[in-house]
N, C-alpha and C positions, 0 to 999 in steps of 0.2 A: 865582265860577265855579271849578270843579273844573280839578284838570291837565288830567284824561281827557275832558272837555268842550271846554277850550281846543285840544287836539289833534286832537278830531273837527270840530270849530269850521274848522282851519285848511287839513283836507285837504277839508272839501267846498269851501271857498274857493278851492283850489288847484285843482279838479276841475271848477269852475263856472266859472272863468279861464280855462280849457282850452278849453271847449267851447266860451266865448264869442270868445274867440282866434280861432280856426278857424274860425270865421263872419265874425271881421273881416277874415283875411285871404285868406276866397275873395270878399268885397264887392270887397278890395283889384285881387284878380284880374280880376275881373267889370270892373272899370272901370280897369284895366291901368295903376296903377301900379305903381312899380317894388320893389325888395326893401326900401327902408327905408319906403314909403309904405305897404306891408303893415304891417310890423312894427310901426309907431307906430298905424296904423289897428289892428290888433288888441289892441296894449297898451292902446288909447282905450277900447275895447268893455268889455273884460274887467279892466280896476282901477278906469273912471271909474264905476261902482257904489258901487264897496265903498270909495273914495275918499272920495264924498260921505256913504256911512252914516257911516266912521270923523268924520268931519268935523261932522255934525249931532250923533252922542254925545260929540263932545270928548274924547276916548278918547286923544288925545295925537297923535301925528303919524300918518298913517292907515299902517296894514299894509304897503302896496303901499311905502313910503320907507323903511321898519325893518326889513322880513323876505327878504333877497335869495332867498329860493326863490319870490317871487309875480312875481319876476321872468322865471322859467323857461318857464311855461306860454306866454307869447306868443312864446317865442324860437324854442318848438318847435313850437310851430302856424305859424309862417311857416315856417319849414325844410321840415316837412312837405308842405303845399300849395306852396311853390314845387316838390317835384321830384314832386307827387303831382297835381297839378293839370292836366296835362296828357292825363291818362287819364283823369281825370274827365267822367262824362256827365251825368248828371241835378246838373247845375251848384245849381240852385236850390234843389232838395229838400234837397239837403247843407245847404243854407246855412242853413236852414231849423227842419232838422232840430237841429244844434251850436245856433243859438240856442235853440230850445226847451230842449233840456238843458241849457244855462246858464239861463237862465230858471227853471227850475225848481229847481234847485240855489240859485241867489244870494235868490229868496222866501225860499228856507229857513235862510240862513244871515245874510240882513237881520233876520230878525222875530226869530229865536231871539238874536242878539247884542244886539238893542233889549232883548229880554224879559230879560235877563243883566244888562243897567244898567239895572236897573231900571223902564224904562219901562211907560206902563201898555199894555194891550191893541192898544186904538184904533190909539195912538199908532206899537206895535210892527207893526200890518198895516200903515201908510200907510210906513212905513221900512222896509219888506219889502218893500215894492211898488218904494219908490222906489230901494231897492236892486239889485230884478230889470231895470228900465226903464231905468234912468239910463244907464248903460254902452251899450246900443243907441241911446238917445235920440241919446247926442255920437256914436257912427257913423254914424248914416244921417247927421246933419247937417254931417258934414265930408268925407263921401261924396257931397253932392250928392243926397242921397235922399230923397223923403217919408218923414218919420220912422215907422216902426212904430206907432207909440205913436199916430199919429194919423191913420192910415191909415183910412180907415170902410169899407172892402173887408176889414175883415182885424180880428181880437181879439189884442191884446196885452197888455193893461194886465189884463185880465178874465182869464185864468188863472192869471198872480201872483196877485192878489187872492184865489184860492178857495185859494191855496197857503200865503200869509199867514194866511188864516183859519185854515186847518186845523191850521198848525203853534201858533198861538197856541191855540186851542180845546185840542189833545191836551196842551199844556207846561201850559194850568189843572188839567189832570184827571190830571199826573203820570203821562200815558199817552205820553207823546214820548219814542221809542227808537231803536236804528239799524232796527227792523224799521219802524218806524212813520214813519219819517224816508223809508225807500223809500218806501212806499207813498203818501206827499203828492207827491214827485215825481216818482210814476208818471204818478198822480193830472192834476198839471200840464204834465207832458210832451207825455200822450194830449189832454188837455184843446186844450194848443194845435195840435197835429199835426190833429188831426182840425179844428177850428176852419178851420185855414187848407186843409185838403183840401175841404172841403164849401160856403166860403165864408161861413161861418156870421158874419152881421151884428149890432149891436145899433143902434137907435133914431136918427135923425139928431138934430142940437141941437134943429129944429125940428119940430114935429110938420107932412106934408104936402111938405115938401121932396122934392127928387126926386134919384136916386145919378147925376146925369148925370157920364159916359162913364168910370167906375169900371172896370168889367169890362174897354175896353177900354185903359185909359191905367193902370192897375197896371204898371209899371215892373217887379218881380217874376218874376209871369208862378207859373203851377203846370204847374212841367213835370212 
């Protein structure tokens, strides 16, 4: 890995932390805990991703313990939404919205660091994925929440994955830039915004199964 790679490396890291932040601590909100249950609730979100990638490449002690600026982002996403949260109206779409753009940033910054040690393809989408997910995954579940991830009202796991793809597919063809780095996480952004505006479904486990009381028992809500 190049300096100038490890440095773009660490500000999308810091930028995806951010977003994901701010989504754990309006959850924090939403379910009215206090200042530190924010602050741990959004450091959960936004480093237990990039945690678990550092930790599957063995890369040494993960990012989030060595680098005190990944410390930052969550410190200021609760700052923010505690004296900002109160003027907030469309509560959910925010919340929403900061996930999807973490989301689509930590795709691209799982799959591209797999693809950097070496790993093969495959390997680098399902660590790209599991880097976008993982971090939401432990919020909904220490918030009390049906996890994203397995919500069947709702695509989550399915916009990383076309984000993984695409950053893996461009980094074969020596075509992955910062122009081209936008546009996968426009890409993913739109991908789940629109997703979760339209409702858009995929397939239950079963074929024939029926979505009983989804539409009304989404905890969420699309305000």
């Amino acid at each position: 890995m190049t300096f100038p790679f490890d440095i773009a490396l660490v500000w999308l890291d810091l930028t995806g932390i951010f977003f994901f932040a701010v989504s754990g601590s309006l959850l924090a909100a939403r379910k009215q805990f206090d200042l530190i249950g924010s602050l741990l609730l959004a450091s959960l979100v936004s480093l237990g991703g990039g945690v678990i990638r550092d930790i599957i490449l063995n890369s040494g002690p993960p990012a989030a313990f060595t680098n005190p600026a990944y410390l930052a982002p969550p410190l200021l996403a609760t700052v923010l939404v505690y004296f900002l949260f109160s003027s907030v109206q469309r509560f959910t779409s925010l919340l929403v919205l900061f996930d999807a753009a973490g989301l689509a940033l930590f795709c691209i910054t799982g799959t591209l660091k797999a693809l950097a040690f070496g790993m093969n393809p495959v390997a680098a989408v399902v660590l790209g994925v599991t880097t976008a997910v993982g971090g939401g995954l432990l919020r909904d579940i220490t918030a009390n929440e049906v996890p994203q991830l397995f919500d069947a009202s709702d695509l989550y796991a399915l916009p990383a994955f076309s984000g993984a793809v695409l950053t893996t597919t461009l980094w074969g063809l020596g075509a992955f830039n910062a122009v081209s780095a936008c546009a996968v996480a426009t890409v993913v952004f739109v991908f789940r915004v629109v997703a979760w505006r339209r409702s858009w479904r995929i397939p239950l486990a079963v074929r024939g199964w029926q979505r009983l009381g989804l539409d009304t028992g989404n905890s969420r809500g699309r305000d």
